[in-house]
N, C-alpha and C positions, 0 to 999 in steps of 0.2 A: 504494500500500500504506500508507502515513505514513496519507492521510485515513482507513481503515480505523481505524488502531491509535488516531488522534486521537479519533474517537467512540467508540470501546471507553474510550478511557482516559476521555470524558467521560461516560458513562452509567455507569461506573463509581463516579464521583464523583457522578453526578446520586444514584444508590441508596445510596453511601454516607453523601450527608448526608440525605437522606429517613431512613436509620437510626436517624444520628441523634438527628435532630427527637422519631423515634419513642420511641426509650430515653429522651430526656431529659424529654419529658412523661411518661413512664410513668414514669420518675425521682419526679419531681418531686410529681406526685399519692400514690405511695405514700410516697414521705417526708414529704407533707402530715398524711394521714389516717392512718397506720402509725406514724408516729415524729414528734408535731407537738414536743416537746420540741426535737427537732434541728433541724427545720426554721424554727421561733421564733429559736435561735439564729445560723441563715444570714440571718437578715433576710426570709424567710417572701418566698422569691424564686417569678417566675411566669415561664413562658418570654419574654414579651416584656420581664418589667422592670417594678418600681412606682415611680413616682415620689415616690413616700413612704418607699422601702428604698431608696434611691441605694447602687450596690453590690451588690447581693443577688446578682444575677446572676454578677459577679465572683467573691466569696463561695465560691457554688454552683462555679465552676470551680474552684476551690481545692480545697475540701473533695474533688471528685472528682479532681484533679491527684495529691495525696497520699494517693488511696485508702484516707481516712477512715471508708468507708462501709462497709469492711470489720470494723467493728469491732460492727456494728449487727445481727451475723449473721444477715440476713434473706435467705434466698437470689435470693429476684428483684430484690431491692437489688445484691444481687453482679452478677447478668446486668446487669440496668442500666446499673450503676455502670460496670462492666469495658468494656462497648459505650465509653460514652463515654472511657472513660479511656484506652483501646487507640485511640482516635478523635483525642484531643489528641495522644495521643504520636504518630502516623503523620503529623496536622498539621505539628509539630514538625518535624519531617524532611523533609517535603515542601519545607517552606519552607527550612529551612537548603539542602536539595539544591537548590532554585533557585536561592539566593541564591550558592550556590557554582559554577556552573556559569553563571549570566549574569554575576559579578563575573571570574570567570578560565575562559575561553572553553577549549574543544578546542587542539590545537595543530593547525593547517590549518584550523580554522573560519573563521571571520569576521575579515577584514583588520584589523589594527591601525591604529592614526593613522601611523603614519610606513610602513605595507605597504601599498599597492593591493591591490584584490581580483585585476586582472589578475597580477600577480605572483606571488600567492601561492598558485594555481594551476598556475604554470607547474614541469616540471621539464623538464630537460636530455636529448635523446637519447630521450625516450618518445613516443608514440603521438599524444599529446597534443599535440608540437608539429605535428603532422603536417596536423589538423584544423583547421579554422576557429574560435577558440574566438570564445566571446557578447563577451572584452573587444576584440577585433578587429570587431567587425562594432558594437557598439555606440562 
């Protein structure tokens, strides 16, 4: 079941950032040709990066970090804008949620340095000891 939920969680993430790729070129074009005033200001950023606007790209995450773009009352600026900005922030938390969950483990996860795995499986008087476990046979 786990490989199930693994490729759902991964085609999930495959469509999510296909997303978006999508919003932020369509970003990026109409705040080219719709708003070049703003765009002059971001360092006239391109999705992969100029090496002439070192930054632009950064820039451009900012400006959509702070939901600046809501100020440009352009409605498909909004859709845009919102895709990628709801995209950082889900980022965001993704990552902090790993970083919190590989740095301080389950409690019965994965053995510590001073707990074998054999041990930390075992309890007292269950079923468990009944059975051959994998730290017995290996």
């Amino acid at each position: 079941m786990s490989d199930i939920a693994f490729k759902i969680w991964g085609l999930g993430i495959l469509v999510g950032v296909l997303v978006l790729l999508w919003a932020q070129g369509q970003f990026m074009a109409r705040l080219r040709y719709r708003h070049p005033a703003v765009w002059r200001r971001l360092g006239q950023p391109t999705p992969l990066g100029q090496p002439s606007q070192p930054g632009g790209l950064f820039r451009l995450q900012g400006y959509i970090a702070r939901a600046e773009y809501e100020e440009l009352q352009d409605p498909k600026m909004q859709l845009y804008g919102d895709i990628q900005h709801y995209w950082l922030v889900a980022l965001f938390l993704w990552v902090a949620a790993g970083i919190v969950f590989v740095g301080f483990p389950l409690k019965g996860g994965s053995a510590g340095p001073g707990r074998p795995a054999c041990e930390a499986s075992r309890t007292s008087g269950s079923a468990l000891e009944l059975s051959v476990s994998a730290c017995e046979l290996g």
